[in-house]
C-alpha positions as CSV (number, residue, x, y, z in Angstrom):
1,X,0.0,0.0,0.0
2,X,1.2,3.1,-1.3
3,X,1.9,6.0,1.5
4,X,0.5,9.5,1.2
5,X,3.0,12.1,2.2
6,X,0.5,15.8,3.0
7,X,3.4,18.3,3.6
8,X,2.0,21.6,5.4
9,X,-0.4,23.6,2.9
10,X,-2.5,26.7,2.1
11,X,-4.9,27.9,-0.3
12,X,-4.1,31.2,0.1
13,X,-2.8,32.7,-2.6
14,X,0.4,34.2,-2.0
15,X,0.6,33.1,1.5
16,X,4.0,31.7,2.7
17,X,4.1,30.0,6.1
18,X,6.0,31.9,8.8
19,X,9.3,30.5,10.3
20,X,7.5,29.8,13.8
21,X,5.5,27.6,11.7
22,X,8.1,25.6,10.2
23,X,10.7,23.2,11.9
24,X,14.5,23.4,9.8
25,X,14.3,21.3,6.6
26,X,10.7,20.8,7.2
27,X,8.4,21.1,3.9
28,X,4.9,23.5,3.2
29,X,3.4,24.1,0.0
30,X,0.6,26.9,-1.2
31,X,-1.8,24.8,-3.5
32,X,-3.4,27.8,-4.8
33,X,0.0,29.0,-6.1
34,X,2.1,25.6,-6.6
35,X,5.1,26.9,-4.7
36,X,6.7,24.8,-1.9
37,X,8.6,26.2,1.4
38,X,10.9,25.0,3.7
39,X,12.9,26.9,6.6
40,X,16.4,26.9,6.3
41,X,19.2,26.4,9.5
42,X,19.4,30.6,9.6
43,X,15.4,30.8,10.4
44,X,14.4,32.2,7.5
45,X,11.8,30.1,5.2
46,X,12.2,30.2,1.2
47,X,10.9,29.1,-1.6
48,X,12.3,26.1,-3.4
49,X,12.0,24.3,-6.3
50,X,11.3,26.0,-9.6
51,X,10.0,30.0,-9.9
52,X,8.1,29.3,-13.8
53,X,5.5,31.4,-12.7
54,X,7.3,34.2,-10.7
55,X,5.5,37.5,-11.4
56,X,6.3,41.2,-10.4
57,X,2.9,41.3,-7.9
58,X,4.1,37.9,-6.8
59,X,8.1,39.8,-6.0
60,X,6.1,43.1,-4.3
61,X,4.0,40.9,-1.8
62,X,6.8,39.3,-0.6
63,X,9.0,42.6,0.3
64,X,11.4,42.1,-2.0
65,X,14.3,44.3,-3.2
66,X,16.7,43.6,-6.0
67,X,19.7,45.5,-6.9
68,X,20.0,44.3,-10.3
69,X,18.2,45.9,-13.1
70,X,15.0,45.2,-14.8
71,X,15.1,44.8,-18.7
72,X,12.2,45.3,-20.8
73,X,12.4,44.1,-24.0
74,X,10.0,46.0,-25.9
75,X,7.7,46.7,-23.1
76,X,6.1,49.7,-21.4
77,X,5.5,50.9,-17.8
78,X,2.1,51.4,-17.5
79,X,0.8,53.7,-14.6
80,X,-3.1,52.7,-13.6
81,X,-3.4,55.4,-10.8
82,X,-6.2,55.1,-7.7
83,X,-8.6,54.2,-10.0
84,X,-8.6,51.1,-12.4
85,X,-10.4,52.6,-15.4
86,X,-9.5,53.5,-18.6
87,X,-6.9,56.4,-17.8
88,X,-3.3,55.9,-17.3
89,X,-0.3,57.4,-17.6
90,X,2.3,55.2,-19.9
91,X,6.2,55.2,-20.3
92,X,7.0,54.1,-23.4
93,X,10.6,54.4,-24.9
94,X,11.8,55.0,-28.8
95,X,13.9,51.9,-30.7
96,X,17.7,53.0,-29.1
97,X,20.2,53.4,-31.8
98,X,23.1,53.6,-28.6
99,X,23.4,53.4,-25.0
100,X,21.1,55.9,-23.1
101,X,20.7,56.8,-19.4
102,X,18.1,59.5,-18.1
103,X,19.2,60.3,-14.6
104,X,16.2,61.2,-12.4
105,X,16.5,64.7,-10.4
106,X,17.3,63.7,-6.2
107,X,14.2,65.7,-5.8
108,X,10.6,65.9,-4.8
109,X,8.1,67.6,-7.4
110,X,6.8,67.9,-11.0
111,X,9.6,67.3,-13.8
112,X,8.2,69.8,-16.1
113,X,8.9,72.6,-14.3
114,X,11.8,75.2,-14.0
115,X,12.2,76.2,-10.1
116,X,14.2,78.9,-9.1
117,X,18.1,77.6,-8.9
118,X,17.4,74.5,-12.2
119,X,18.2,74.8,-15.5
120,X,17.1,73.3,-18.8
121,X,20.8,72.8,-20.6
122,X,21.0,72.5,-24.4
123,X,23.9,71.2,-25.4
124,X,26.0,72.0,-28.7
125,X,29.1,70.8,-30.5
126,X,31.3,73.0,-28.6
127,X,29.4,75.2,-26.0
128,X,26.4,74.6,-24.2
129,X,23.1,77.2,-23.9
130,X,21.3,77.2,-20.4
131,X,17.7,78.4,-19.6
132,X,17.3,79.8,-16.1
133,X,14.9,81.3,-13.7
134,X,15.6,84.2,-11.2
135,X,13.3,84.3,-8.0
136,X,10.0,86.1,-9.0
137,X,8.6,88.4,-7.0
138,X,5.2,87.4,-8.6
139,X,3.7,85.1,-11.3
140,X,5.3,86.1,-14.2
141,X,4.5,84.7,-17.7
142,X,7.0,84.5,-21.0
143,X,5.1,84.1,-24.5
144,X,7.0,82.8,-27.4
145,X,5.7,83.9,-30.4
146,X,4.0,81.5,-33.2
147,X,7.0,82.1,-35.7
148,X,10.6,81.9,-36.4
149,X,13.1,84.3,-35.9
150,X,16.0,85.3,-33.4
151,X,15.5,86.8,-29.8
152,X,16.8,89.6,-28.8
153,X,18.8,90.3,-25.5
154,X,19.5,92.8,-23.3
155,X,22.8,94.7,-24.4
156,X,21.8,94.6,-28.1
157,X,21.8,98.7,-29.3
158,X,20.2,97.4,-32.3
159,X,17.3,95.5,-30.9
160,X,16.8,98.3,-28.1
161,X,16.6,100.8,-30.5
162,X,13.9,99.3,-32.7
163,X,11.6,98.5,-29.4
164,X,12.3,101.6,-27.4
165,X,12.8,104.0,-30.2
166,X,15.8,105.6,-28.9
């Protein structure tokens, strides 16, 4: 007669057993997600076997953190927000024709805008152009005008002349 061997289970999904749970070497299994778990001499209770079905909710439940990277091949990030409907905010990225790196700002707030003390940098071949802010003392709005042409700054006779008639 054969024998039935019933290691520990659950059908919860996502549930792994806690160590207090669990002697060293000692096997559980989660039905629901067809993972199996034992505790290992340090305490601490893993999952063995094979990871097939390993998903990104599955790595987040758990509290994990990696220090490797995450490659997408092809794929988006797609941003649902509070509410699962039909708006969300997606990060997409052009085909690469080299190696790219966007460096995120160490800083709290919206990207698209210039505080006080940040630049937007425009680099040329030789020389770079920098955009600035000074410190308002109000709300202050610049308009760009709908057509092509050359700015003028402060310091050019030619340009001061033709505004401020002098």
């Amino acid at each position: 007669m054969a024998t039935v061997i019933k290691p520990k289970r659950s059908e919860t999904p996502s549930q792994i057993p806690g160590a207090g749970s669990l002697a060293v070497g000692e096997l559980a299994m989660n039905v629901t997600d067809g993972k199996f778990f034992t505790k290992t001499s340090g305490g601490s209770v893993v999952e063995i076997g094979g990871a097939g079905s390993v998903n990104l909710q599955d790595v987040t439940d758990n509290g994990a953190i990696t220090t490797n990277d995450i490659t997408l091949n092809g794929s988006n990030i797609v941003f649902e927000g509070a509410l699962e409907n039909a708006f969300e905010t997606t990060l997409t990225v052009e085909e690469p024709t080299t190696d790219k790196i966007i460096t995120l700002p160490n800083r709290t707030g919206t990207a698209a805008v210039i505080e006080t003390g940040r630049n937007i940098v425009i680099e040329g071949t030789s020389y770079n152009t920098t955009l600035t802010t000074t410190d308002p003392t109000a709300n202050r709005t610049i308009t760009l005008p709908n057509q092509t042409g050359t700015l003028a700054m402060d310091g050019d006779a030619l340009a001061y002349s033709i505004v401020f008639g002098s």
